[in-house]
Each structure stands twice: as structure tokens, then as C-alpha cells.
Phi, psi and omega in degrees: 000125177255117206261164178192115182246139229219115171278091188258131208254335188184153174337288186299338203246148171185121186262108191231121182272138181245130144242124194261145168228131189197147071203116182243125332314156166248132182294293186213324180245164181229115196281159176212141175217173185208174198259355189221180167304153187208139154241156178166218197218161192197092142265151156275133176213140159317158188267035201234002188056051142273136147296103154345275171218180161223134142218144170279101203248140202212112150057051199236145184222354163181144223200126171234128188249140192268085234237031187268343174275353173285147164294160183286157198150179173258152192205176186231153182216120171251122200243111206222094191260150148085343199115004201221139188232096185263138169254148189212165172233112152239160191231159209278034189331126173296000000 
């Protein structure tokens, strides 16, 4: 799955940012990749939207959460790269 958040800076300029996330389901880990260098945030939320976890990533071009203590289930990954803020549903596969 490629989430892909789109920065628009002036009429003519646009800055288009990828983040590919993968292996949905997920077994323990969750992969993150970016097409540029990044900063932001990564919550986990519950499907009831309790916050799991957060971290916070600085000047990162890939990033992996570590998902092996959680129950099997669905879960929301709220992503806030850049200034720009995307949500995806990923699931906890046994």
C-alpha cells in the first residue's frame, strides 16, 4: 500500500511526498519508507481511537514499529509527516 501526501508550496510547485507501509497484515513488524528524508509523528490507535503509542521521528527516511505485544485486530496508524496528515487502517494478523 503507497500512502502518498501531496505538500503544495505555490500555484506552480508541488512537492510530492510517498510513503509506502507495509506488510498489512501485519505478523510483529510494520515497515514505513519515504521517498525523502522526514519529520513528524507515528500514532497507533485502538479502533475505539485510544492512543497506543507515538513516536516521534526526526530526519528519518525509514522507520519500523515494532507491533509483536499487541492482540490480533485492527488498528489505525495516523501519520502527521511534514505538516500533512494521513490515516490508514492496518490489522494485527496471528
Amino acid at each position: 500500500m503507497i500512502v502518498t501526501v501531496i505538500d503544495c508550496t505555490g500555484l506552480e510547485e508541488q512537492d510530492r511526498l510517498q510513503v509506502s507501509v507495509y506488510h498489512n497484515p501485519i505478523q510483529n513488524l510494520l515497515f514505513f519508507e519515504f521517498n525523502e528524508v522526514i519529520s513528524g509523528g507515528i500514532e497507533l490507535l485502538s479502533v475505539e481511537g485510544k492512543l497506543i503509542s507515538f513516536v516521534e521521528i526526526n530526519e528519518l527516511e525509514a522507520y519500523q514499529m515494532d507491533l509483536t505485544s499487541l492482540a490480533f485486530g485492527p488498528y489505525f496508524i495516523r501519520m502527521n509527516i511534514n505538516g500533512q496528515v494521513k490515516s490508514l487502517k492496518v490489522i494485527k494478523a496471528n
